[in-house]
C-alpha positions in Angstrom: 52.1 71.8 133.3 51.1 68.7 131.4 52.8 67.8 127.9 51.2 66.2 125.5 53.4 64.3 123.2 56.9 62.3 122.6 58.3 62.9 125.6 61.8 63.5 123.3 60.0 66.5 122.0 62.7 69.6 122.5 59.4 71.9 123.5 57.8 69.6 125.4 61.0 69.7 127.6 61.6 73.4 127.4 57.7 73.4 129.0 58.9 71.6 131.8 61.6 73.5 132.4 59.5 76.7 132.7 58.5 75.2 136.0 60.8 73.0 137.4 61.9 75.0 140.4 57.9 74.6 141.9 57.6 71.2 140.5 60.8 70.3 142.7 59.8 72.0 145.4 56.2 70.3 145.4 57.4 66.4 145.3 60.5 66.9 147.6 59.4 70.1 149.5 62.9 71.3 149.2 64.1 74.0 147.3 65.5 73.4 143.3 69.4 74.3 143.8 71.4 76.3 141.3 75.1 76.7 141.5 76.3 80.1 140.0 80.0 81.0 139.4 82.1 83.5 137.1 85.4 82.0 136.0 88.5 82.4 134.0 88.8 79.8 131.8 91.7 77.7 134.1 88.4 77.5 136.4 89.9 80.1 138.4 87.1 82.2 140.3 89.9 85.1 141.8 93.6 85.8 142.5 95.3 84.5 145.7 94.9 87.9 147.1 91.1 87.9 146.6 90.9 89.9 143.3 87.9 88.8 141.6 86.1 91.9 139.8 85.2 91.5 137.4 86.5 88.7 135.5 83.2 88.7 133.2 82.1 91.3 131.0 79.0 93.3 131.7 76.1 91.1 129.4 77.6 88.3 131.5 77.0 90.2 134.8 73.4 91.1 133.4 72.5 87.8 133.0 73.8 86.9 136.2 71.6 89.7 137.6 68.9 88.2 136.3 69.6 84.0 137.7 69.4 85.9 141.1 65.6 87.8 140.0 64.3 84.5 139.2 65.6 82.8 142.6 63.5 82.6 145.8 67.1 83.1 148.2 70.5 83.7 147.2 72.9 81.9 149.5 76.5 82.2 150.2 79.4 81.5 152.6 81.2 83.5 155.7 84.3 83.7 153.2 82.2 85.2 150.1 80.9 88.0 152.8 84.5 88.6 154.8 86.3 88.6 151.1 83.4 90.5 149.2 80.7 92.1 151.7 78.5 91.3 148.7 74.9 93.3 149.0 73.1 90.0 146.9 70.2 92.5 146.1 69.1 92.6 142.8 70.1 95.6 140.9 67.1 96.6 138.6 65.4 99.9 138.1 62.3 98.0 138.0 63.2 96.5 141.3 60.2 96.1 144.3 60.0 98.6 146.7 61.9 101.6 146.1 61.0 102.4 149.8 62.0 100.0 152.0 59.5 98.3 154.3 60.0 98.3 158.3 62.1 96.1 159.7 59.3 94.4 161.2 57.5 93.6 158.2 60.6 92.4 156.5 61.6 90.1 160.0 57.9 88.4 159.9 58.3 87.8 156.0 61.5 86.1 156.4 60.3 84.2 159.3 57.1 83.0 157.8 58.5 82.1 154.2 55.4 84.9 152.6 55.4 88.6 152.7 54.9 90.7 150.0 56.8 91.1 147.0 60.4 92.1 147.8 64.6 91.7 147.1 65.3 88.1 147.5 66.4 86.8 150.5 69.8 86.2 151.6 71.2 83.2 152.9 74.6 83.2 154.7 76.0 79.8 156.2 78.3 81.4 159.1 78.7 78.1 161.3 81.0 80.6 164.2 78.4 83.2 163.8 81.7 85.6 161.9 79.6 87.9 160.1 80.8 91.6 160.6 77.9 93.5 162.4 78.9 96.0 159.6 78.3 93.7 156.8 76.1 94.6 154.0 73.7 91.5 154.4 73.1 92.9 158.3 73.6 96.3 158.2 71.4 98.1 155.2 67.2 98.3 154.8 66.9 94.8 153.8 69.1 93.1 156.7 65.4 91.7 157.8 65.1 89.3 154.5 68.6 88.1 155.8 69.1 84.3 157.2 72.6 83.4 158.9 72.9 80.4 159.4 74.7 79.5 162.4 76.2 76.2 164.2 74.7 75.5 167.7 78.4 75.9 169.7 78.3 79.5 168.1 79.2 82.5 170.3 76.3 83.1 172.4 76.9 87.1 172.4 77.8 86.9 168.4 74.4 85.2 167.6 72.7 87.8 169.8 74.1 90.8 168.2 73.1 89.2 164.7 69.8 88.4 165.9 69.5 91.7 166.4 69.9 92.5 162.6 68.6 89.4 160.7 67.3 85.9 161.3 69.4 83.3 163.1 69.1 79.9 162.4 71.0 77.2 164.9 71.6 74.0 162.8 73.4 70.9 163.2 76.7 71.1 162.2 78.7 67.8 160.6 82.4 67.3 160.3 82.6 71.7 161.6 79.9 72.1 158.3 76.5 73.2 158.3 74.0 70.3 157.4 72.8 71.6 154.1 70.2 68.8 154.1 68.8 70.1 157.2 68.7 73.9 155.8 67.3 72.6 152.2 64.7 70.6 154.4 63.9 74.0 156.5 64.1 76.4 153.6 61.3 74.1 152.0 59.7 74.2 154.9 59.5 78.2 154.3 57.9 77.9 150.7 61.7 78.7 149.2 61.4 77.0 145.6 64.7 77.6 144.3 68.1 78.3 145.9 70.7 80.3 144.0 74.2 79.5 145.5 77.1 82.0 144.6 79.3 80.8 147.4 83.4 80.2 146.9 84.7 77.0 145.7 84.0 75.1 149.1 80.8 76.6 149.3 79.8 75.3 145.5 81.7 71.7 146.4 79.9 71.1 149.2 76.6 71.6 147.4 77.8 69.6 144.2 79.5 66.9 145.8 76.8 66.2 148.0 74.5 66.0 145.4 72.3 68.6 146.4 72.5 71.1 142.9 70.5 70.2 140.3 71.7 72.7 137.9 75.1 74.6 136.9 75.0 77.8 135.4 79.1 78.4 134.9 80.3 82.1 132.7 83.2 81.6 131.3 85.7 84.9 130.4 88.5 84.1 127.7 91.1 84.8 130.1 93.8 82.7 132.2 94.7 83.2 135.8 96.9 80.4 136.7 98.4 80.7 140.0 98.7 77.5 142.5 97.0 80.0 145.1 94.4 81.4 143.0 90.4 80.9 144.4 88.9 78.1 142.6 85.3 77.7 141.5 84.8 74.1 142.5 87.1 73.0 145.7 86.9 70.9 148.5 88.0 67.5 148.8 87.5 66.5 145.2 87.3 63.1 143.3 90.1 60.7 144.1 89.3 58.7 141.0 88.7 59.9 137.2 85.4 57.5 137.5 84.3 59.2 140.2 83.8 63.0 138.5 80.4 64.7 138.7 78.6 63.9 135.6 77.2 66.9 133.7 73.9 66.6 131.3 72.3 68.9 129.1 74.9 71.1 128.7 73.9 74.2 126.7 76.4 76.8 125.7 75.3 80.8 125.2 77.9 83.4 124.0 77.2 86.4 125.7 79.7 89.6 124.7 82.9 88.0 125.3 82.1 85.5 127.6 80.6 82.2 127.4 77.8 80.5 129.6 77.1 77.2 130.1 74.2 75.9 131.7 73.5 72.0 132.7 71.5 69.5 134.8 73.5 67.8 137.7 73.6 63.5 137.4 71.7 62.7 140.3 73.5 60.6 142.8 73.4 56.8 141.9 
């Protein structure tokens, strides 16, 4: 797309923005990342024991529904699918292929990053290879469009058994983590433009803190959890210093029901 104009304009940037998952994708060949979380307003994502639906009310949800349409692959963690056994399809009327294809078709889609048009794929980073055999992700007609992504000291017989159900991926492993660079890198590789990640708070820190999400897309319910247990959206090891927080820009706020969402670019890394 190619503005003509101050580059200040409001439109010229909202013409941009139409396209800035493939625009990403096409100088850096690695996909546009989107973190994705439902919280109370304490920042808390579900109780200590796990309780998380629904915190947001059903517009929310529905716009949710419909950051996951417009992603290539939806990615979360082993403790999102252990907690949750999330399906990550999307829920539409309207959706592609009422019938599913064969197993086959969807396998050599997944593999090849093209295919025809279909639910979006799933991306599970399972460094032990822990995903139940039963899980949702492996286990119904779409477990072919279905990545786990796997450490290389996994159980042998665990990533066989998966392998019979959905792609494996072996990838390097750092400090008992998966190397997202090396999966952004790969899932380029595959023609995936934009990433949706709906992990739990470790999943989402690793991604933020990294540097590696380019955009926040945070709903907000008027509600407060509290609890020093409870599951928070943004974990992991934190900032030590106040200077050192993740800078937010563009931030846009959208009342929807209820609830409020607020979207906003990531400060890249200096």
């Amino acid at each position: 797309i190619q503005v003509v104009g101050p580059a200040e304009d409001r439109l010229a940037a909202a013409c941009v923005r139409l396209n800035e998952a493939f625009n990403h994708w096409i100088v850096h060949r690695t996909p546009f990342v989107t973190v994705k979380a439902a919280m109370t307003l304490d920042g808390k994502i579900a109780t200590a024991r796990g309780e998380s639906r629904w915190i947001t009310g059903q517009l929310a949800r529905a716009h949710g529904m419909a950051l996951r349409r417009g992603a290539d692959a939806v990615l979360v963690g082993i403790n999102t699918v252990l907690a949750d056994d999330p399906s990550l399809t999307v829920r539409h009327p309207h959706a592609a292929f009422r019938t599913p294809p064969s197993a086959r078709r969807l396998r050599e889609s997944n593999v090849q990053g093209r295919g025809p048009r279909c639910p979006r794929r799933r991306i599970v980073l399972d460094s032990r290879a822990r995903t139940p055999l039963a899980a949702k992700v492996v286990s119904d007609d779409w477990a072919g469009l279905t990545t786990i992504v796997v450490g290389r000291r996994a159980p042998a017989k665990r990533v066989a058994a998966l392998a019979r159900r959905a792609v494996v991926w072996r990838a390097p492993v750092r400090d008992g983590r998966i190397d997202l660079r090396w999966l952004l890198r790969r899932l380029g590789r595959q023609q995936v433009t934009s990433l949706l990640v709906e992990g739990g708070g470790e999943v989402n820190a690793a991604f933020l803190l990294a540097g590696l999400a380019h955009r926040v897309a945070f709903f907000y319910a008027p509600k407060i959890l509290g609890g020093r247990d409870a599951r928070k959206a943004i974990a992991g090891d934190g900032a030590r210093r106040r200077s050192e927080a993740l800078p937010l820009r563009q931030p846009e706020w959208r009342r929807l029901g209820q609830d409020w969402l607020l979207t906003a670019r990531v400060e890249e890394p200096r």
